[in-house]
N, C-alpha and C positions, 0 to 999 in steps of 0.2 A: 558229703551230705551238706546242704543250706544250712545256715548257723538258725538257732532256734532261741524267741524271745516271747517268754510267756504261753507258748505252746503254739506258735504262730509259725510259720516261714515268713523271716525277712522280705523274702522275693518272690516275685509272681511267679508262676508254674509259666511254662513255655506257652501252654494254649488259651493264658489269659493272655499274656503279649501276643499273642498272635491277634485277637481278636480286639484287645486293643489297638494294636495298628491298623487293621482291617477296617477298623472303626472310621479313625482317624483318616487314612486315607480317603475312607468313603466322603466325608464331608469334606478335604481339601478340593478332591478332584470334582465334587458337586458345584463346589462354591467358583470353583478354578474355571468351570464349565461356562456359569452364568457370567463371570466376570470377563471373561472370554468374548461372552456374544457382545457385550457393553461395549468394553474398549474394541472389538471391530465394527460396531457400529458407529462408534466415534470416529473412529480413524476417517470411515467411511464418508459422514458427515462432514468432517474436516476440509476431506481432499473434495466435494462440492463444493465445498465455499472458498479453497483455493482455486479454483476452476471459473466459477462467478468471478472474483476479485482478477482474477486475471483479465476475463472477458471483458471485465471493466476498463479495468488500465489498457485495453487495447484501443477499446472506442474512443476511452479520452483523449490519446494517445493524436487518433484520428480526425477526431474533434479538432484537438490543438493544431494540425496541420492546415486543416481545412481554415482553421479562423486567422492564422497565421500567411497563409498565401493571400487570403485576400485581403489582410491588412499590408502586406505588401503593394496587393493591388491598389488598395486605396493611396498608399505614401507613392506607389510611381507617378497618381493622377495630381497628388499636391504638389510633387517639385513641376511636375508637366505646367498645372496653370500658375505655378511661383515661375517659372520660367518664360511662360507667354507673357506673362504680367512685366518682369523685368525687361523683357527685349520692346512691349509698346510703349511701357514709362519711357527708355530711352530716346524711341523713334520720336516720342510727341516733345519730350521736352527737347530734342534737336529739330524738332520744326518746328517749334514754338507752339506745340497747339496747348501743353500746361507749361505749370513755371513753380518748378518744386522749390522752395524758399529754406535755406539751412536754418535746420531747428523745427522747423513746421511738421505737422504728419501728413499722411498724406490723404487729401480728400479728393475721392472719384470726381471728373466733369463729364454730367452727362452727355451721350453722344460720343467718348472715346474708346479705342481699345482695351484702353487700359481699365476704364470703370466697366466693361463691359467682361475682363476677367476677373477683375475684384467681386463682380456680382454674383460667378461664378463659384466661387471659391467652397469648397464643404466648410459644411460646420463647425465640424471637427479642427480645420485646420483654421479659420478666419481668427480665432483669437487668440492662436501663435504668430499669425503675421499681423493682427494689430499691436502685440506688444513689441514686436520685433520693429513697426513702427515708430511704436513710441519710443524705442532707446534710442532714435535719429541716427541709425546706422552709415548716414551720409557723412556727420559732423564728430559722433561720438567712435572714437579709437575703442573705447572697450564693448561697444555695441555689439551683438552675437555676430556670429558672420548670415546666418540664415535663419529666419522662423524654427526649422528643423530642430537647431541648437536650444531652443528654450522648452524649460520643465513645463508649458501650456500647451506645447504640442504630444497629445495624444491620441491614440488610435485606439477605438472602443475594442477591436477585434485584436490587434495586440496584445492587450491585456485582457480580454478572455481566454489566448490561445494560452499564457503563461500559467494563469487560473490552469487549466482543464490537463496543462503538461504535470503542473504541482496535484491535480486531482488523479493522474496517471500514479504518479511517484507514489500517494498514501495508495491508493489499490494494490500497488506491486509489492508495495510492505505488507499489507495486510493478506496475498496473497501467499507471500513466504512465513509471513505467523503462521498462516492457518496448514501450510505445509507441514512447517515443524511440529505441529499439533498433531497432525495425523501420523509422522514419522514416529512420535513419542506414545502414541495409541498401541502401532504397530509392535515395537519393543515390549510391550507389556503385555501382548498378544504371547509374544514369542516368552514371555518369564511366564507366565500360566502354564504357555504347552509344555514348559518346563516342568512346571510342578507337580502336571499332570502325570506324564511321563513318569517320575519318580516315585508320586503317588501310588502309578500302577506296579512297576518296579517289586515297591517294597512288599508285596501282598506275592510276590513270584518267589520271595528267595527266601532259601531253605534255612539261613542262617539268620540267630534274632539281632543279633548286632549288625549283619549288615541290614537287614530289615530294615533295626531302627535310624542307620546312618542315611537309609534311602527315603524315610519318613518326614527325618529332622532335615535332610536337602529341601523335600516336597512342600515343608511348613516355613520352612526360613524363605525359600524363594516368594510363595505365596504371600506372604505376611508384607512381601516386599515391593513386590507387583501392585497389593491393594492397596499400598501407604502411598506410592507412585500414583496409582489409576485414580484414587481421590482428592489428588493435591491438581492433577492434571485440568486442563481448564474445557469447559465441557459448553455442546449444542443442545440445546432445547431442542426437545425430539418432538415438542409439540410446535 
């Protein structure tokens, strides 16, 4: 017989524990329910915006190629007229038609080859080969060997394509955040079905200790899920 204090029983009758867990259960596996649709909604939401961020880093990707081949194209066309330029400066100064002077830069004469490629010249490139000029690459030993070689030669679409590769790289990151966020949804999905599971469990079996063993499983996993699923980092459903 139950030990007696003040005319009371210490301990509950079987069919208050029953109905105590019955209880219990009810509001795990309600709450287990709702917390459930959330974190798969999330999850859900997640792997969307890993899906966008990828698509993204594809086009940038794209992008970068695209601006990169033709800044290519543009550096084939500056060594092409840096090399026409160089072979008629030679012809005219061997026929005398200029007269490049050591230390001098060098000024176009109307009417020759050569100011006729200088005139030529992109934009881009004209004031790598003016200061490429001005070191007097004729006289000066430490003069660059080519326009190419100096920090004033740039190419707009080079460094867009670099731009749009680095705009690749943060999408592919933000594409595996958002990955791991929906992984970390899905786990908490799977600690609910847990709980739920146990929840239902404890309300089947005929014995109150395992009952309660299968209750306090249902309550400690949930407890654990929810402290997870709130700490988790979350999309505006709106």
């Amino acid at each position: 017989m139950p030990a007696m204090s003040g005319g009371k029983s210490e301990t509950a009758p079987p069919d208050v524990w029953a109905n105590r867990i019955e209880l219990i259960a009810t509001i795990v596996m309600a709450a287990a329910a709702i917390l459930t649709a959330w974190a798969a909604f999330q999850s859900a939401k997640w792997s969307g915006i890993q899906a966008i961020e990828f698509s993204k880093a594809s086009a940038s990707r794209i992008e970068s190629t695209r601006l990169d081949t033709r800044a290519g194209q543009l550096t084939t066309i500056d060594v092409s007229v840096f090399l026409a330029w160089l072979e008629a400066v030679n012809d005219e100064v061997r026929n005398g038609e200029i007269v490049l002077e050591p230390g001098t830069g060098y000024q176009p004469t109307p009417g020759t080859l050569s100011a006729f490629q200088y005139e030529r010249m992109r934009d881009e490139f004209r004031p790598a080969f003016d200061a490429w000029i001005d070191s007097r690459p004729l006289t000066n030993p430490d003069a660059p060997p080519t326009p190419f070689a100096l920090p004033e030669y740039i190419v707009a679409d080079s460094v867009a394509a670099d731009a749009a590769l680095d705009q690749a790289g943060g999408h592919t990151d933000a594409a595996l955040v958002a990955n791991q966020n929906s992984d970390n949804h899905v786990l908490v999905v799977v600690a609910l079905a847990l709980a739920i599971f146990f929840g239902g469990v404890s309300s089947k079996l005929d014995v109150t200790r395992n009952r309660l063993i299968a209750i306090s499983m249902a309550v400690v996993i949930f407890t654990g899920a929810s402290l997870t699923l709130a700490f988790l980092p979350k999309v505006n459903p709106f």
